[in-house]
C-alpha positions as CSV (number, residue, x, y, z in Angstrom):
1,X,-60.7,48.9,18.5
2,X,-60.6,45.1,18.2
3,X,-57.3,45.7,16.2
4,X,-55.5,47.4,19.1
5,X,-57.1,44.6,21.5
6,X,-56.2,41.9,19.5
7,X,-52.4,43.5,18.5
8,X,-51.9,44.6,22.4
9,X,-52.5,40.7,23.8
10,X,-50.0,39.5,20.9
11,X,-47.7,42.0,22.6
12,X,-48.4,40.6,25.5
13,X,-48.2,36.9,24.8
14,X,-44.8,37.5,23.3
15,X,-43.4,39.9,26.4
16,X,-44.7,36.6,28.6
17,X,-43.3,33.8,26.5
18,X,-39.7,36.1,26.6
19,X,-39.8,36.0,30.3
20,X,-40.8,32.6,30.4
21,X,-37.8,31.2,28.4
22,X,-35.4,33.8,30.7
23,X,-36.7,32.0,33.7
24,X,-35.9,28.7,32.3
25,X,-32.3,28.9,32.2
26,X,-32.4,30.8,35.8
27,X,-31.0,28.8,38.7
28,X,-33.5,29.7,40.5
29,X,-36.5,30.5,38.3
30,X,-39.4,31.0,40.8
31,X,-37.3,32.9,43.2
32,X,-36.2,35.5,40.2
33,X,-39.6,35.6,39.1
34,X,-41.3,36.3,42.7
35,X,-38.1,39.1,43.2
36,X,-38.4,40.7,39.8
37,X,-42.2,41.2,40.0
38,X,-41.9,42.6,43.5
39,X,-39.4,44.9,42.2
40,X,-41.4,45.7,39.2
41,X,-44.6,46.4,41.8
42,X,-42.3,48.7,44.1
43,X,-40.7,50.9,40.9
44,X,-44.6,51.4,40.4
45,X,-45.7,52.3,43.5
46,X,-42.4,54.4,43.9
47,X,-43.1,56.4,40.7
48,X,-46.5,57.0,41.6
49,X,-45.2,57.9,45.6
50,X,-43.2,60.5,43.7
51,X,-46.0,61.8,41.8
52,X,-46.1,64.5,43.7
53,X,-42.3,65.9,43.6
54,X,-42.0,64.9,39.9
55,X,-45.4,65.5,38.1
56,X,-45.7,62.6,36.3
57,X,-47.6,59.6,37.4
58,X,-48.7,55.9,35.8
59,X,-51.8,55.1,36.2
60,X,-52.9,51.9,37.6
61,X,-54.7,49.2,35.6
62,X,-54.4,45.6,33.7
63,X,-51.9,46.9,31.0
64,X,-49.3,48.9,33.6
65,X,-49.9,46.1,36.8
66,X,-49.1,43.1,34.0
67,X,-46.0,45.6,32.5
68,X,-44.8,46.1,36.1
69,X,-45.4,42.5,37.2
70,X,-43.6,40.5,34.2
71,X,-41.4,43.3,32.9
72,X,-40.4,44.2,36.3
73,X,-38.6,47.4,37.2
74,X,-37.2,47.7,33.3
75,X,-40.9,47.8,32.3
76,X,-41.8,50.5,34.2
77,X,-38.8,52.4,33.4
78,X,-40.1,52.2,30.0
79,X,-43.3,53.2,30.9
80,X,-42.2,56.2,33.0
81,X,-39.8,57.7,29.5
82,X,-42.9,57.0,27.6
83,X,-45.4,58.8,29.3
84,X,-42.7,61.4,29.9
85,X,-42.3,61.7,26.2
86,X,-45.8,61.9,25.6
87,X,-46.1,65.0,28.4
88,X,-43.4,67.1,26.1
């Protein structure tokens, strides 16, 4: 358990600093930050809205909100194929 802790906050770290150095050469690096996490946070909410018409839902807590928030909208895409893979 401490493995998949330790291994998923690498993953994290990593996913953060990759952002981070995306932002730096940005024009505007706070503004496309703020947009792509509120982007990120309404693909989530959206998918989960839809629950009900598609079946498939993402649950919320630390791992998805951080996904949705620094990944933005590509995270969650991500996260939608992967849970619908793991529903086949």
């Amino acid at each position: 358990m401490i493995f998949v802790q330790t291994l998923a906050l690498f993953l994290a770290a990593i996913s953060l600093i990759a952002v981070l150095a995306v932002l730096k050469k940005a024009k505007h690096p706070f503004r496309t930050a703020a947009s792509q996490a509120t982007l990120g946070l309404g693909a989530f909410a959206a998918v989960n809205l839809l629950a009900g018409y598609t079946g498939v839902t993402i649950s919320l807590n630390y791992f998805t909100t951080f996904v949705a928030v620094v990944l933005g909208a590509p995270g969650v895409i991500c996260m939608l194929v992967v849970r619908i893979l793991m529903m086949a």
